[in-house]
ROGU-828476 format. One record per residue (C-alpha): x, y, z. Coordinates in steps of 0.5 Angstrom, whole numbers, plus 500, padded with zeros to 3 digits. Layout:
BEGIN
XYZ;...
END
This chain:
BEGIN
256278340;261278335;268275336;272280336;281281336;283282343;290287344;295282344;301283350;306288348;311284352;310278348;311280341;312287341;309292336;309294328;314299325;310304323;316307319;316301316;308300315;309308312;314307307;310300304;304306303;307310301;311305295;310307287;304303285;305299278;298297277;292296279;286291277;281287279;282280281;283275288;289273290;290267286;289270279;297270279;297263280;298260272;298254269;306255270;307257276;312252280;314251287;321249288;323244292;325248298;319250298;315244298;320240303;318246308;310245307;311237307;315238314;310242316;304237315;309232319;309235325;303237324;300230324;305229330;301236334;294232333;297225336;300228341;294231343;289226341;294222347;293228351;285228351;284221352;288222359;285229361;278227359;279219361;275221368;270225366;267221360;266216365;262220369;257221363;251217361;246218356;240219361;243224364;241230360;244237362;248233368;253231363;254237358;255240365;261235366;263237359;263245360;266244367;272240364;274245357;274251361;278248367;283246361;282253357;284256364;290252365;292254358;291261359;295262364;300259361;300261354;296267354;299272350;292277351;295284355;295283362;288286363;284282358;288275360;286277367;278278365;278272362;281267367;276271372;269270368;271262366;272260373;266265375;262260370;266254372;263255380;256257377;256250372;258247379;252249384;248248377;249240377;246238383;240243382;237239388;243242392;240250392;234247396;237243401;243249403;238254404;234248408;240247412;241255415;234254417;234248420;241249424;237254427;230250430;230243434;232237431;224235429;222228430;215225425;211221427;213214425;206210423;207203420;201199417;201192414;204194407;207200409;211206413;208213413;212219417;208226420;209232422;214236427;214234434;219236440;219232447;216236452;215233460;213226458;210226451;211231445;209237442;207238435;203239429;201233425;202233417;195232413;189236411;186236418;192236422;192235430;196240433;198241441;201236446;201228445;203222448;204214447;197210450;196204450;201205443;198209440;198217438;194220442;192229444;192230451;192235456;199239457;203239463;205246461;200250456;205255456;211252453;207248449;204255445;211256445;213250441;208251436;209258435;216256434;214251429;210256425;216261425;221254423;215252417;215260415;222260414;223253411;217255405;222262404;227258404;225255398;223261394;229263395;232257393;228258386;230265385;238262386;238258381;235263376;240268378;245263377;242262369;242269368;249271370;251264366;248267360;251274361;257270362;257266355;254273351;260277354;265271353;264266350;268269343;273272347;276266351;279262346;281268343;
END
């Protein structure tokens, strides 16, 4: 994908004359030749000094549109290079995109002068890549919204909290039932039923209801099923959001800033 003119609003600068680009065709020719365009350029050619005080003021104010932007980049980017760390990787250059294309969106929907349709289109897909970049920065983020949508539907489970000499360690899933809890632990050879605290320590014994208990588990089985979907999901999110990226940059990464 090559960059490529967009139509320009007509409402902003209007169309050529085409009687006029008629007649210039139509002119006698004189001569024709070989060349580039600064063969006509001699050793005698001179500028006059109109001319060069019209050229001289336009790299003045030249140098004053580079300082006035410099100012303005140093404020508008103030927030966002702070964010940023070496370490980083793929965080910050998000941060970066994020904040070029928030500013290119402001400035094309001030100045743009693309007819309507395309200026439209490409404030569209810029924030469309805007809010991918956004779910793109914390990709730890896809995981733990689907995770949440399934754990908003179960019991809050409770683990099992061991502490040793050195350390602390957490198993399983548990909900209460009558006196004790119903659960699995965690572990290759985990234990699963009804438990209850004696003498201080976990230990599985007979339900006051078996019946609720096979319910608790069945329940558990379906909550560990859907949390292991819900990651595949979450996988399969964020590849679609690299692909519609990619889709997006291909599509309109020349055409924006046209």
């Amino acid at each position: 994908m090559l960059p490529g003119s967009q139509p320009l609003d007509p409402k902003l600068y209007g169309t050529m004359d085409e009687q006029k680009i008629t007649e210039a065709q139509d002119e006698k020719i004189i001569s024709q030749r070989m060349g580039t365009m600064l063969d006509d350029l001699d050793d005698n050619y001179k500028i006059d000094l109109k001319t060069r005080m019209k050229f001289t003021w336009r790299d003045i104010k030249g140098r004053f549109y580079d300082i006035r932007y410099i100012l303005r980049n140093l404020i508008l980017w103030c927030k966002t290079l702070s964010q940023i760390r070496p370490w980083e990787g793929f965080s910050g250059l998000i941060l970066v995109m994020q904040a070029h294309l928030k500013d290119y969106v402001a400035n094309e929907e001030k100045y743009g002068h693309s007819e309507p349709e395309y200026k439209t289109n490409k404030i569209a897909t810029a924030k469309e890549t805007i809010e991918i970049l956004e779910r793109m920065k914390e990709p730890l983020d896809y995981s733990i919204k689907r995770r949440d949508e399934i754990e908003a539907k179960y019991p809050k489970y409770k683990h099992l909290v061991t502490k040793y000499e050195r350390s602390v360690g957490y198993s399983g899933e548990f909900v209460p039932q009558a006196e004790g809890w119903a659960g699995e632990e965690s572990g290759k050879e985990p234990r699963r039923g009804y438990f209850e605290f004696i003498d201080g320590r976990f230990e599985q014994t007979a339900s006051p209801d078996q019946t609720e208990t096979d319910r608790i588990l069945a329940e558990l089985d379906r909550y560990n099923q859907e949390i292991h979907d819900a990651y595949e999901r979450a996988e399969k999110d964020s590849d679609a959001d690299f692909d519609r990226l990619a889709v997006l940059l291909k599509n309109n990464l020349y055409q924006w800033w046209d």
